[in-house]
N, CA, C and O atoms as CSV, one atom per row, in Angstrom:
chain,resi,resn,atom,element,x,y,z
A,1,UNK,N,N,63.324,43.938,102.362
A,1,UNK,CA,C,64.417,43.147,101.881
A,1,UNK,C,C,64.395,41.747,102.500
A,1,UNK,O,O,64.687,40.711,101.903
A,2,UNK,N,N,63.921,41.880,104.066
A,2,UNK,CA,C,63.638,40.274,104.417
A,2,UNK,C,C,62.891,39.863,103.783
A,2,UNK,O,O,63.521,38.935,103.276
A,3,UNK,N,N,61.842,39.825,103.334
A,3,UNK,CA,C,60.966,39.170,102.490
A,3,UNK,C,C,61.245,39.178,101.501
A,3,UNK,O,O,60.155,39.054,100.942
A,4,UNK,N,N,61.875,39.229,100.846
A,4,UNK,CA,C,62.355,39.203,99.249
A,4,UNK,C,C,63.534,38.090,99.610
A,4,UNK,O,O,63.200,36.956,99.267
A,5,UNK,N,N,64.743,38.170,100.183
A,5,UNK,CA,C,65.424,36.993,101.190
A,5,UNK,C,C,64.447,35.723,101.208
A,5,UNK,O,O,64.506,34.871,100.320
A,6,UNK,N,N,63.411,35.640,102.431
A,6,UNK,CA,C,62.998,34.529,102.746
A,6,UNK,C,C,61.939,34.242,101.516
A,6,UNK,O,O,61.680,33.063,101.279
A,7,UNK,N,N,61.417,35.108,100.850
A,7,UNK,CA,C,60.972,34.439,99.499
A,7,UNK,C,C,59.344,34.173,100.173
A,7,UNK,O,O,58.692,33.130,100.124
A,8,UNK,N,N,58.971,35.449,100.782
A,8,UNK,CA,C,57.620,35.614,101.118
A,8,UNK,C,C,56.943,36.474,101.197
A,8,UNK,O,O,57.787,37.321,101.489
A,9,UNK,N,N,55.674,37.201,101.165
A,9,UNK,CA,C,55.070,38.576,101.440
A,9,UNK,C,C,55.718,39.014,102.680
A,9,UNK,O,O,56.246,38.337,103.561
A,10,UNK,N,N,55.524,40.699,102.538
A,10,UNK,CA,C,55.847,41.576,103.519
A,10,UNK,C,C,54.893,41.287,104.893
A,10,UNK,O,O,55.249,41.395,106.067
A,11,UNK,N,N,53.666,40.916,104.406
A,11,UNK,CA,C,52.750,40.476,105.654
A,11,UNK,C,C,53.060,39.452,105.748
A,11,UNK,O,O,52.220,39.400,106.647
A,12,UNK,N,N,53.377,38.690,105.728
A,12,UNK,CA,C,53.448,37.499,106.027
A,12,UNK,C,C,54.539,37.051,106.828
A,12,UNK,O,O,54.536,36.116,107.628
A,13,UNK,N,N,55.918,38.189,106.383
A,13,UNK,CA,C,56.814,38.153,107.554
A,13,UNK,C,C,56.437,38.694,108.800
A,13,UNK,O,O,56.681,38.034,109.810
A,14,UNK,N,N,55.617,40.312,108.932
A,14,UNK,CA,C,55.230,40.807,109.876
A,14,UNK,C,C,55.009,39.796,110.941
A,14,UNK,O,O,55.545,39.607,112.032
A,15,UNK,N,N,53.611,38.927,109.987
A,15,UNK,CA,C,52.626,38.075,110.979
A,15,UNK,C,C,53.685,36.798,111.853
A,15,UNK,O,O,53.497,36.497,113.032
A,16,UNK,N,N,54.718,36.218,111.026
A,16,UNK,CA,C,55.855,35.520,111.161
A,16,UNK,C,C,56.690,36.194,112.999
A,16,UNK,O,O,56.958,35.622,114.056
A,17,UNK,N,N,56.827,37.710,112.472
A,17,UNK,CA,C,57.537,37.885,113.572
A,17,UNK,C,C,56.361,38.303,114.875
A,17,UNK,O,O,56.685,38.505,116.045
A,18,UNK,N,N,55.289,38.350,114.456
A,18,UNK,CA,C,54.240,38.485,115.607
A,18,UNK,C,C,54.022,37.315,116.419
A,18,UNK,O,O,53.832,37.431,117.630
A,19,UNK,N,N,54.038,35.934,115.704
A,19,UNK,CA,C,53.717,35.244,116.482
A,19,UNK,C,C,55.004,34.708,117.078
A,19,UNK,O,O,55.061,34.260,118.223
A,20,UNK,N,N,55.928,34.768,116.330
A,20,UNK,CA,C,57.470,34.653,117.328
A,20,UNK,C,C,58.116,33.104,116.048
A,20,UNK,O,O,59.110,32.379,116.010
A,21,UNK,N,N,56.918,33.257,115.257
A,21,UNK,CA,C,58.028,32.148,114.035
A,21,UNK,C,C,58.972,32.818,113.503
A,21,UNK,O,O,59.911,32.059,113.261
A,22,UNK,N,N,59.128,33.592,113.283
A,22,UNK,CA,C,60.658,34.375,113.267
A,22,UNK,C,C,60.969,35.419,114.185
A,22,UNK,O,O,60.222,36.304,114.602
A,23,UNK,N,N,62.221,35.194,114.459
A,23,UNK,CA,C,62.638,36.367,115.557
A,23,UNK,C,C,62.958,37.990,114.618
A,23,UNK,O,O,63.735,38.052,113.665
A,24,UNK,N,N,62.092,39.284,115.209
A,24,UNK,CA,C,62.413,40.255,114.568
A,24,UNK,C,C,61.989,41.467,115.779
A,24,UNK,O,O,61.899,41.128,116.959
A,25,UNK,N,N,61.788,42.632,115.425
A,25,UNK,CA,C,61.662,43.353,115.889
A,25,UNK,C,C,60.642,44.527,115.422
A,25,UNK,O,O,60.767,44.514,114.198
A,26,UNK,N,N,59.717,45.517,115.745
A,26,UNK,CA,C,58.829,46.369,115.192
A,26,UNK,C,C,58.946,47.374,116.047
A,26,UNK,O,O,58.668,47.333,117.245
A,27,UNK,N,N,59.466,48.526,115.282
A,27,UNK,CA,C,59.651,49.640,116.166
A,27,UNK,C,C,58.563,51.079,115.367
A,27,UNK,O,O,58.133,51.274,114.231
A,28,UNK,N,N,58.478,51.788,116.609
A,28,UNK,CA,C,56.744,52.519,115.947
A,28,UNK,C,C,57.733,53.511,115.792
A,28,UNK,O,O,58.631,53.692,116.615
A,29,UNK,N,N,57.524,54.430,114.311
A,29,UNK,CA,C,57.855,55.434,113.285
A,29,UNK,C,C,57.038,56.617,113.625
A,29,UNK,O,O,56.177,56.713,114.500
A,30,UNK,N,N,57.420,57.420,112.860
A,30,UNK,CA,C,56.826,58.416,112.914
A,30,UNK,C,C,55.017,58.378,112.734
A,30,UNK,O,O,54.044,58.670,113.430
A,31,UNK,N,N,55.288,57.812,111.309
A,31,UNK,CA,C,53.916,57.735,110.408
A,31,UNK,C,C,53.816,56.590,110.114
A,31,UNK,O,O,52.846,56.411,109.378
A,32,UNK,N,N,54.537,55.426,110.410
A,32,UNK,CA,C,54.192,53.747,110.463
A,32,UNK,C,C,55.262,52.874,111.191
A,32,UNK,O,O,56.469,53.110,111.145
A,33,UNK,N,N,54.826,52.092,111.702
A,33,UNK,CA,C,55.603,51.030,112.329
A,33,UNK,C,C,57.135,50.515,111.344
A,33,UNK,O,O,57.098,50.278,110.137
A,34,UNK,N,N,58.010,50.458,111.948
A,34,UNK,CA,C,59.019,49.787,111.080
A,34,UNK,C,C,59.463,47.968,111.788
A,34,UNK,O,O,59.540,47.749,112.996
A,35,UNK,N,N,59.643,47.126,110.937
A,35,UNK,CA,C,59.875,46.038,110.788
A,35,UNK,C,C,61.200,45.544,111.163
A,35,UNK,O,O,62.051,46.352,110.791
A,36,UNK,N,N,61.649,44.638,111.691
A,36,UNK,CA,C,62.894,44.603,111.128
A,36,UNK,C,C,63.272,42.658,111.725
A,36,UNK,O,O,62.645,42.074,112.610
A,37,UNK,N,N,64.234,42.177,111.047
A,37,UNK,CA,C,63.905,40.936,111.010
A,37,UNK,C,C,65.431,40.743,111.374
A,37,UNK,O,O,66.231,41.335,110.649
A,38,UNK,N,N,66.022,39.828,112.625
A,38,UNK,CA,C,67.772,39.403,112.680
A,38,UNK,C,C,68.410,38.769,111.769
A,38,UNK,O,O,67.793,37.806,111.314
A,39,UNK,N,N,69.730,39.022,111.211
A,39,UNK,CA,C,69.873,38.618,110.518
A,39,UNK,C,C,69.803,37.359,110.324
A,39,UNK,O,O,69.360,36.836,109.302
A,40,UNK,N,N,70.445,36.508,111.759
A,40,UNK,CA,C,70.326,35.296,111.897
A,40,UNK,C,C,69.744,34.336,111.493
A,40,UNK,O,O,70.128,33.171,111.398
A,41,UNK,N,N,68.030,35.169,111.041
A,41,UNK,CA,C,67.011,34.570,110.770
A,41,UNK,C,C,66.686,34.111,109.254
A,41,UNK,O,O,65.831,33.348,108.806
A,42,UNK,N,N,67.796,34.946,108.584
A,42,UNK,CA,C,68.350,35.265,107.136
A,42,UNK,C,C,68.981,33.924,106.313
A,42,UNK,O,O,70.006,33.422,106.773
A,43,UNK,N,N,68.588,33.553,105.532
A,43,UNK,CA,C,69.177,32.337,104.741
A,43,UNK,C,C,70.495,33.633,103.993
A,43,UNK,O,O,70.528,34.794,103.585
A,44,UNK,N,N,71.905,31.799,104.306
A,44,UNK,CA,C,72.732,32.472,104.018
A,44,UNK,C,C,73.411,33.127,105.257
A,44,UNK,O,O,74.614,32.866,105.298
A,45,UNK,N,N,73.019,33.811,106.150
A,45,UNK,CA,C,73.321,34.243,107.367
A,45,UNK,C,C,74.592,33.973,107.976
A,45,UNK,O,O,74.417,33.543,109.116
A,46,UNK,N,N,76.286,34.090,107.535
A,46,UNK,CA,C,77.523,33.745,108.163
A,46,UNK,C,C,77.813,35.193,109.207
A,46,UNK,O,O,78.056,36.382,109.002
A,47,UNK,N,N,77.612,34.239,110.499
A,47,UNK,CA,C,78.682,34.744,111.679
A,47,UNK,C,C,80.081,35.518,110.919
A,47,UNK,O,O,80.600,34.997,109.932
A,48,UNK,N,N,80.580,36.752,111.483
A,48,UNK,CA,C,81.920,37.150,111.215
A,48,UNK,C,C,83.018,36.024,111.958
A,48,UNK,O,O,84.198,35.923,111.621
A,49,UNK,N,N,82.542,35.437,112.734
A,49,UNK,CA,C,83.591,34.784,113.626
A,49,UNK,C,C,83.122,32.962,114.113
A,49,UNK,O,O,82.420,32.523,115.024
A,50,UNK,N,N,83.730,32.440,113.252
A,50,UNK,CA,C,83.046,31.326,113.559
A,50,UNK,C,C,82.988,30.730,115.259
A,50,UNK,O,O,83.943,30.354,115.937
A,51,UNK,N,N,81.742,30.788,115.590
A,51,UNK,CA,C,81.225,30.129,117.030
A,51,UNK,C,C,82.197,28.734,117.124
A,51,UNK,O,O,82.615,28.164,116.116
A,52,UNK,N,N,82.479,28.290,118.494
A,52,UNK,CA,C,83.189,27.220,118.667
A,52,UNK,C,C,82.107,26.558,119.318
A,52,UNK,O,O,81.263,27.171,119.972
A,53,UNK,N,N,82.108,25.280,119.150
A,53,UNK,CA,C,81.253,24.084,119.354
A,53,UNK,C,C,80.807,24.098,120.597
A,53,UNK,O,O,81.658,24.042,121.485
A,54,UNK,N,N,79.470,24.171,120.946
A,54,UNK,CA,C,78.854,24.179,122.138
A,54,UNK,C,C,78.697,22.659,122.827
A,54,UNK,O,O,78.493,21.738,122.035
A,55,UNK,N,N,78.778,22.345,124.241
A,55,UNK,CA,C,78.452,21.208,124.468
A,55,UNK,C,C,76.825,21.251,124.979
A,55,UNK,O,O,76.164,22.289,125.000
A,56,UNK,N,N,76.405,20.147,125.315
A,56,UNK,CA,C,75.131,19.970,125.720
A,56,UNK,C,C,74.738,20.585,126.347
A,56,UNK,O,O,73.577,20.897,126.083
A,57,UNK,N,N,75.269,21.120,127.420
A,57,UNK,CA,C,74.439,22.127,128.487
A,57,UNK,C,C,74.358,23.099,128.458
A,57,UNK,O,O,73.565,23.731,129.156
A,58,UNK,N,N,75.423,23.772,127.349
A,58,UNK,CA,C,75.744,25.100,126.778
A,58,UNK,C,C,74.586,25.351,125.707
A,58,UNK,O,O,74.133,26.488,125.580
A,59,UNK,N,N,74.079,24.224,124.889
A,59,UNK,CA,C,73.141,24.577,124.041
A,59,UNK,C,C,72.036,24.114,124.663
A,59,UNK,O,O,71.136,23.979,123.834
A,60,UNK,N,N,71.643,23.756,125.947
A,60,UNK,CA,C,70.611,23.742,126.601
A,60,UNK,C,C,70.320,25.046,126.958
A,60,UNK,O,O,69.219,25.571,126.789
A,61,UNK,N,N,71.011,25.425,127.308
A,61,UNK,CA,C,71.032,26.640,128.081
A,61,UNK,C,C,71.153,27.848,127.322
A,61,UNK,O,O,70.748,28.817,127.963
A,62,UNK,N,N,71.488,28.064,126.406
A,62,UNK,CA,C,70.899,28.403,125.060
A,62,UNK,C,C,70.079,28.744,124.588
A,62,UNK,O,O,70.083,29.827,124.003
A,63,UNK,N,N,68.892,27.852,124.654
A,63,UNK,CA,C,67.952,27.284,124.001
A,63,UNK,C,C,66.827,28.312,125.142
A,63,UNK,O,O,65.934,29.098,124.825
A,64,UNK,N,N,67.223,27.987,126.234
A,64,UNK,CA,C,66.332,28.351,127.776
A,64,UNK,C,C,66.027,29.975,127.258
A,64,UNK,O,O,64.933,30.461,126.974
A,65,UNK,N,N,67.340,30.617,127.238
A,65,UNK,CA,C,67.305,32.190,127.318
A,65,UNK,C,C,66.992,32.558,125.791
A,65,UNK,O,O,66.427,33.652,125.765
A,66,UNK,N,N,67.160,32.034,124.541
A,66,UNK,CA,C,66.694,32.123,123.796
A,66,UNK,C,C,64.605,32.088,123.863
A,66,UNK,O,O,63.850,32.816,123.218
A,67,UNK,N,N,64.330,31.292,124.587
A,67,UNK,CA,C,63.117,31.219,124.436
A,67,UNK,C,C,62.551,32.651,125.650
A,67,UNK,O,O,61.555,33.327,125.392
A,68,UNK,N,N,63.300,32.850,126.759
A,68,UNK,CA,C,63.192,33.658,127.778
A,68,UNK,C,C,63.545,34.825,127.186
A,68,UNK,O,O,63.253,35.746,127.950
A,69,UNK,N,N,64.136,35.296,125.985
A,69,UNK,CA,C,64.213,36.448,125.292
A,69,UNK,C,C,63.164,37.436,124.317
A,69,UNK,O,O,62.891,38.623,124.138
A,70,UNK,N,N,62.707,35.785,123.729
A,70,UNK,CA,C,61.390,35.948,122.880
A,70,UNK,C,C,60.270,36.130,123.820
A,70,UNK,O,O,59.275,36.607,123.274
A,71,UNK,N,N,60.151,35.892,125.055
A,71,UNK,CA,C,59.145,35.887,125.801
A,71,UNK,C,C,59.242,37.330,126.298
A,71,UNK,O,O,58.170,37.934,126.271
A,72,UNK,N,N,59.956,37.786,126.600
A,72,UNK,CA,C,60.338,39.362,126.938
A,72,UNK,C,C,60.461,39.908,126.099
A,72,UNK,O,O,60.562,41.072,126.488
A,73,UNK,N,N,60.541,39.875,124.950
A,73,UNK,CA,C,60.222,40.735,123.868
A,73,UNK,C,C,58.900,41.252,123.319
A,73,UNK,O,O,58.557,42.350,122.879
A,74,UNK,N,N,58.037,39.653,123.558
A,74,UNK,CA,C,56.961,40.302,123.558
A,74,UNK,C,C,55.919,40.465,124.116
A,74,UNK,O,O,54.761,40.569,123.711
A,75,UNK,N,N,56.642,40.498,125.647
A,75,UNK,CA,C,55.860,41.559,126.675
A,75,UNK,C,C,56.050,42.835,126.515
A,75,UNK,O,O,55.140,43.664,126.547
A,76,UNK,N,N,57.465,43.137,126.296
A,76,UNK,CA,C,57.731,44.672,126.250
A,76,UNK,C,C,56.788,44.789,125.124
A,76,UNK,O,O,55.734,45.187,125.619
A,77,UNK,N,N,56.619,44.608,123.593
A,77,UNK,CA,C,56.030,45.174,122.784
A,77,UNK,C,C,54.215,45.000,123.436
A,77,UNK,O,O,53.574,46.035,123.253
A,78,UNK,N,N,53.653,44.193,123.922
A,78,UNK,CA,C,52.681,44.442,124.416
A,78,UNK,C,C,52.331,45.279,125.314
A,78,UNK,O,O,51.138,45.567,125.408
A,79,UNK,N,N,53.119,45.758,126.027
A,79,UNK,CA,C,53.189,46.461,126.701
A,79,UNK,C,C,52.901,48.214,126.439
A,79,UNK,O,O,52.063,48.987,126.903
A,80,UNK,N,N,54.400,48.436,125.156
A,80,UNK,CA,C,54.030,49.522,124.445
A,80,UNK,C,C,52.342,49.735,123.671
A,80,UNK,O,O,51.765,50.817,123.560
A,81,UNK,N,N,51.973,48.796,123.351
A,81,UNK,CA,C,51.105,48.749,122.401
A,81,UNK,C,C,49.739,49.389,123.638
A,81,UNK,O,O,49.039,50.396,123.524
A,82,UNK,N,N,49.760,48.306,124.802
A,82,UNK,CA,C,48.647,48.677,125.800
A,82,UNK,C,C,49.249,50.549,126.218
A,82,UNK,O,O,48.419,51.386,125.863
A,83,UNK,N,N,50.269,51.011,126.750
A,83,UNK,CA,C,50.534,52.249,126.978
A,83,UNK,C,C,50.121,53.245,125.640
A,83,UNK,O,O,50.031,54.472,125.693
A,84,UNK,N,N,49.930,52.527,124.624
A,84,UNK,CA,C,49.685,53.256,122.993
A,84,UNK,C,C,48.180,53.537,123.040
A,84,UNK,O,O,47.609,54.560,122.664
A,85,UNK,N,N,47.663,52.458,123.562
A,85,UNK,CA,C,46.245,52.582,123.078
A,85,UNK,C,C,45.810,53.365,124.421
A,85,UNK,O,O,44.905,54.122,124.069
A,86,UNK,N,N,45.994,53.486,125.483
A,86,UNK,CA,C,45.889,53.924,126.608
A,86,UNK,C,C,46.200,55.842,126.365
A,86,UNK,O,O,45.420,56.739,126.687
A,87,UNK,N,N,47.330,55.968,125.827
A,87,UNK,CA,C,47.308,57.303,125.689
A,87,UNK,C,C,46.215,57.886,124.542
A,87,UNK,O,O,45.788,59.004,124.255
A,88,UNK,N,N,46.014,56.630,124.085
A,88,UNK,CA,C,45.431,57.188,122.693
A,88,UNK,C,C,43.741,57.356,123.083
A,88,UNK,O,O,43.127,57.955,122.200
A,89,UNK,N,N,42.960,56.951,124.181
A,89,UNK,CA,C,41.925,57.405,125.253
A,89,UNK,C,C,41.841,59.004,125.434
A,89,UNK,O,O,40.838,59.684,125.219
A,90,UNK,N,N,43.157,59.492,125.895
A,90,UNK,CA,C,43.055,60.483,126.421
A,90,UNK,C,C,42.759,61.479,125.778
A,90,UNK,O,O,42.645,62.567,126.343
């Protein structure tokens, strides 16, 4: 459904949220990986509650843990992936 939204292939979002051009998430399934993309990232995308105006240091700072989120995200998924292939040795 995200890709039909952003008005692009299903791979192409994948690859999108792999390299971190869109923020999403991939969680491993039974029998395939599942996808999943924030809404945020969603054209169209309204907050239930409209946000009140950030000042400068607030959206600096913002910006910091936003990028420090994506960076931990995809360590953890590298992470799983190395423990994946690692069990998958045994």
């Amino acid at each position: 459904m995200a890709a039909r939204l952003l008005g692009r292939d299903v791979r192409t979002v994948r690859r999108m949220i792999e390299s971190g051009e869109l923020e999403g998430a991939v969680v491993p399934g039974r029998q395939r990986r599942r996808w999943f993309v924030y809404s945020d990232q969603l054209p169209g995308f309204a907050p239930s509650t409209s946000p009140r105006l950030r000042s400068g240091s607030e959206q600096s700072e913002l910006a910091v843990l936003r990028e420090e989120n994506a960076d931990l995200r995809a360590r953890a998924q590298a992470a799983e992936e190395g423990e994946r292939l690692l069990l998958a040795k045994r």
